[in-house]
C-alpha positions as CSV (number, residue, x, y, z in Angstrom):
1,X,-25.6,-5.4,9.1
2,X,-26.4,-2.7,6.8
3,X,-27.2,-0.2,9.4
4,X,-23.8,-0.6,11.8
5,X,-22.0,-0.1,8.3
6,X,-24.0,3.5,8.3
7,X,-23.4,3.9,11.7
8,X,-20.1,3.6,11.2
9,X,-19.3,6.1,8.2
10,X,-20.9,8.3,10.8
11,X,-18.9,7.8,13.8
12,X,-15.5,8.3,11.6
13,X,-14.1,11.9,11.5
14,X,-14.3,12.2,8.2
15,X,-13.6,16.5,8.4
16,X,-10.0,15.3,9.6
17,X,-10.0,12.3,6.7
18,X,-11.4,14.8,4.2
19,X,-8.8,17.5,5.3
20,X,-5.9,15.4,5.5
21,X,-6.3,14.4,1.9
22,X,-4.8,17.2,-0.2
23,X,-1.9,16.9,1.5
24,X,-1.5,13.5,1.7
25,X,-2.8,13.3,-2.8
26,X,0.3,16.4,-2.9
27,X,2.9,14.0,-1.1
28,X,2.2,10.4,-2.9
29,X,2.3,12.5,-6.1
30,X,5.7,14.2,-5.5
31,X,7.0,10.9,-4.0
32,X,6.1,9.4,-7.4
33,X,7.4,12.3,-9.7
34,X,10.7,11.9,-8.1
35,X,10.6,8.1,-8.6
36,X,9.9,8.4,-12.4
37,X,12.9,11.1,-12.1
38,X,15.1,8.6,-10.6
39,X,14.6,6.0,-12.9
40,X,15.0,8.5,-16.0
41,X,18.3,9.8,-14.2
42,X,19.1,6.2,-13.7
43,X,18.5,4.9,-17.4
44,X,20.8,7.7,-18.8
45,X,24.6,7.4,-18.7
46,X,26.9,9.0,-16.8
47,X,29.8,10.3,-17.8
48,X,32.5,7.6,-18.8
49,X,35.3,9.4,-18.6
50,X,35.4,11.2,-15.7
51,X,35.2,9.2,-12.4
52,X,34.9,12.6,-10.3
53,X,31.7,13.4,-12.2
54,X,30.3,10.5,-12.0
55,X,31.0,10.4,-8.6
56,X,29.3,13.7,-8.2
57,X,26.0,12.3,-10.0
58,X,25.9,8.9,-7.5
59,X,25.9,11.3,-4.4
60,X,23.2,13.5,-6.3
61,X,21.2,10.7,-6.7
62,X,22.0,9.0,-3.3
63,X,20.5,12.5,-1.6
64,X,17.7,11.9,-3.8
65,X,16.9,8.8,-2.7
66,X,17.2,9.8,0.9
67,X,14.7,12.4,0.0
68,X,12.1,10.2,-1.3
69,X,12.8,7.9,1.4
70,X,12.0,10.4,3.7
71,X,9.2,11.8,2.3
72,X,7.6,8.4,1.7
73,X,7.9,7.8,5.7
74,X,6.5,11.0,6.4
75,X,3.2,9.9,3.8
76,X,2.9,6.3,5.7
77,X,3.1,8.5,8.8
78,X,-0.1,10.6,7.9
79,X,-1.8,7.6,6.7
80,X,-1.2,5.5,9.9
81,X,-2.8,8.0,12.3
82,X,-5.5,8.4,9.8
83,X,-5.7,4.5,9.7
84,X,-5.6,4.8,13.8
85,X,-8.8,7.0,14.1
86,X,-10.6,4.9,11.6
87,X,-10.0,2.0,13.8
88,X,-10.2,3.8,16.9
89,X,-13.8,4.9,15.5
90,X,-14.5,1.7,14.7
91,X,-13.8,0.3,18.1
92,X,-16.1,2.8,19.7
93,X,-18.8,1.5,17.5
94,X,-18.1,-1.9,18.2
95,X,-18.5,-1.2,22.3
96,X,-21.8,1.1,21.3
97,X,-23.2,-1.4,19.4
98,X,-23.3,-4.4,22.3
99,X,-24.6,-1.9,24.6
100,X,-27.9,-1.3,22.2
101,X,-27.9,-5.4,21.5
102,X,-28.2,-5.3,25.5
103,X,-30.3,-2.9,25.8
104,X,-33.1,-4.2,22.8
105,X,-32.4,-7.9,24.6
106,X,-33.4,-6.0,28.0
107,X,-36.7,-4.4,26.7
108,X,-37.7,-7.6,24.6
109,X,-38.0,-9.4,27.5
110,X,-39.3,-6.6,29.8
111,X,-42.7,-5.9,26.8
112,X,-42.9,-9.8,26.5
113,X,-43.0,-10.6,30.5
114,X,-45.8,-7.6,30.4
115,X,-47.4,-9.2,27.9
116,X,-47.7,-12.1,29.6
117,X,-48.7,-10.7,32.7
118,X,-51.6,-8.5,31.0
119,X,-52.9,-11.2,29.3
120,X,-52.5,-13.3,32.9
């Protein structure tokens, strides 16, 4: 079991995993830096007295959110076609894999019929 584990680390791109990364580290940290902004923009209170300003600040933080929203779709994005080529890998590995259990199973029984035959 060990080795179709090592196999498969092999078989997985792991230049486009290992390239991908930065970016996709960059975008789950901005994602969460504007989430920790949100809630500190949320926690503080908005002006009492004047409903046009605080009007002004729910739109702000209504494009916020829509920002965040969209960049969080745009990370789950990347890390679905990453997630896609891991598998697809994977799958690949699975189909290579009963080919060489076929193959062994074929020359098992081909070096134990000779066998028996030599010793015939």
């Amino acid at each position: 079991m060990a080795i179709g584990w090592m196999t498969a680390l092999k078989v997985i791109p792991w230049g486009d995993v290992i390239e991908a990364t930065p970016g996709i580290v960059k975008s789950a940290r901005k994602i969460f830096t504007r989430s920790q902004q949100a809630e500190e923009a949320a926690t503080t209170p908005a002006t009492a007295g004047d409903p046009s300003a605080r009007i002004a600040q729910l739109e702000a933080s209504l494009a916020e959110l829509a920002e965040q929203q969209k960049a969080s779709a745009q990370l789950i994005e990347t890390l679905a076609e990453q997630n896609a080529r891991i598998v697809e890998a994977v799958e690949t590995l699975r189909v290579r894999t009963r080919v060489l259990i076929v193959v062994s199973s074929l020359l098992s029984i081909a070096c134990v019929a000779l066998a028996a035959w030599r010793l015939a």
